[in-house]
C-alpha positions in Angstrom: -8.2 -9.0 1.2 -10.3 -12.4 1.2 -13.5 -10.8 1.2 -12.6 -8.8 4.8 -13.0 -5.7 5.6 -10.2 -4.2 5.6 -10.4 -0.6 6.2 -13.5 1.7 6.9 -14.0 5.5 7.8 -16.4 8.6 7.6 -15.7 11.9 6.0 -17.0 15.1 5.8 -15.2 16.0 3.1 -16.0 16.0 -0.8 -12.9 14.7 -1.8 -11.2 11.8 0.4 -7.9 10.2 -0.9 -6.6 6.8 0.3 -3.7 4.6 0.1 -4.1 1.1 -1.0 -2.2 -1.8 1.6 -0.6 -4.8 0.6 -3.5 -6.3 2.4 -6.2 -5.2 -0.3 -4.3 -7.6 -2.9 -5.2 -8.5 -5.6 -8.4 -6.9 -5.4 -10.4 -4.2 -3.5 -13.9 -3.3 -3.8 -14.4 0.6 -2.8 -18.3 1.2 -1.7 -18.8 4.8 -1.1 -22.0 5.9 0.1 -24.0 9.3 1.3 -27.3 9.2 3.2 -29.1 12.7 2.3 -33.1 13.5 3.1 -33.1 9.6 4.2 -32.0 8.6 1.0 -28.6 5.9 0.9 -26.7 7.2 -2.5 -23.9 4.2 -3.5 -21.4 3.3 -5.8 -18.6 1.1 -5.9 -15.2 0.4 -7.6 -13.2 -2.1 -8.4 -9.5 -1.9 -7.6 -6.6 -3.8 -8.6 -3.6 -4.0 -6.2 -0.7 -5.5 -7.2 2.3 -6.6 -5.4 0.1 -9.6 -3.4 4.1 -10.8 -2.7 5.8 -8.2 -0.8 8.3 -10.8 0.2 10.7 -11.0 -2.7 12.6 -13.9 -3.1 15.7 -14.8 -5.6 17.6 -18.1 -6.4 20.8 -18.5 -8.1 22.6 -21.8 -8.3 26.8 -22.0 -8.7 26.1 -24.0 -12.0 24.3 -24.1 -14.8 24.6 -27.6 -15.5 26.1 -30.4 -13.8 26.3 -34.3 -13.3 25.5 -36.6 -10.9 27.9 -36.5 -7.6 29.3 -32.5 -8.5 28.9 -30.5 -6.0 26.6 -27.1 -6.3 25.1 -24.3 -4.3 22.3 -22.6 -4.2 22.0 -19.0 -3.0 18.6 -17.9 -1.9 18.0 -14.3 -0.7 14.7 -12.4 0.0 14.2 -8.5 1.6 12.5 -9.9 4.6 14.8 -10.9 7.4 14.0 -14.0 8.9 12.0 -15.0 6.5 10.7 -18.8 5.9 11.8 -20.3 2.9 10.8 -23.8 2.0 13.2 -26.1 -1.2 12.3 -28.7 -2.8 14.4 -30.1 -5.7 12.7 -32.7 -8.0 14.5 -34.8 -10.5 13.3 -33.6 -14.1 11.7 -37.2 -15.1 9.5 -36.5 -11.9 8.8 -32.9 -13.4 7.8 -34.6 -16.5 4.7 -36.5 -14.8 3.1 -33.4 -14.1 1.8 -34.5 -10.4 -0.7 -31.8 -10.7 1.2 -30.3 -7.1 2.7 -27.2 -8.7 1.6 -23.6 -6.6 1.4 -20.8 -9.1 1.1 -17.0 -8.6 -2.2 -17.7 -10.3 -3.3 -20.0 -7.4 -2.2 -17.8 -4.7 -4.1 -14.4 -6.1 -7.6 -16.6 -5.9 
């Protein structure tokens, strides 16, 4: 959720029961609160929501291994239509320098 709000209510009840969105990854903060004779009662709780990438996406190429000037394919599918997918293919000695450019899931859950 980024620090957002990102859902808010009042109940009556003693016992309330919600349903964590894809928007509270990777982590919620529940405050639950009571005011009673003018006193603010509080506590909070942590949850962690997984699935931050709803958008699942799968490559597969038509070869394992080939050489220079071989044709291949690569067969990219996701389970959101018209969804945006960007490629880039990078020579392996370029891999090897390590240009520090590399997005992991790590990255995206800050």
């Amino acid at each position: 959720s980024k620090g957002q709000v990102v859902a808010i209510g009042k109940s009556n009840l003693t016992r309330v029961q919600i349903t964590p969105d894809i928007s509270w990854a990777p982590l919620a903060h529940l405050i639950v609160y009571y005011i009673k004779d003018g006193l603010v009662v509080s506590d909070t709780l942590d949850l962690n929501v997984e699935g931050i990438f709803a958008n699942k996406v799968s490559l597969s190429w038509s070869k394992n291994q080939t050489k220079p000037a071989d044709e291949v394919s690569l067969s990219v599918s996701t389970n959101e239509v018209n969804s945006f997918i960007g490629l880039l293919v990078v020579d392996k000695k370029a891999q090897l320098l390590k240009g520090g450019n590399d997005i992991t899931e790590e990255m995206v859950n800050q």
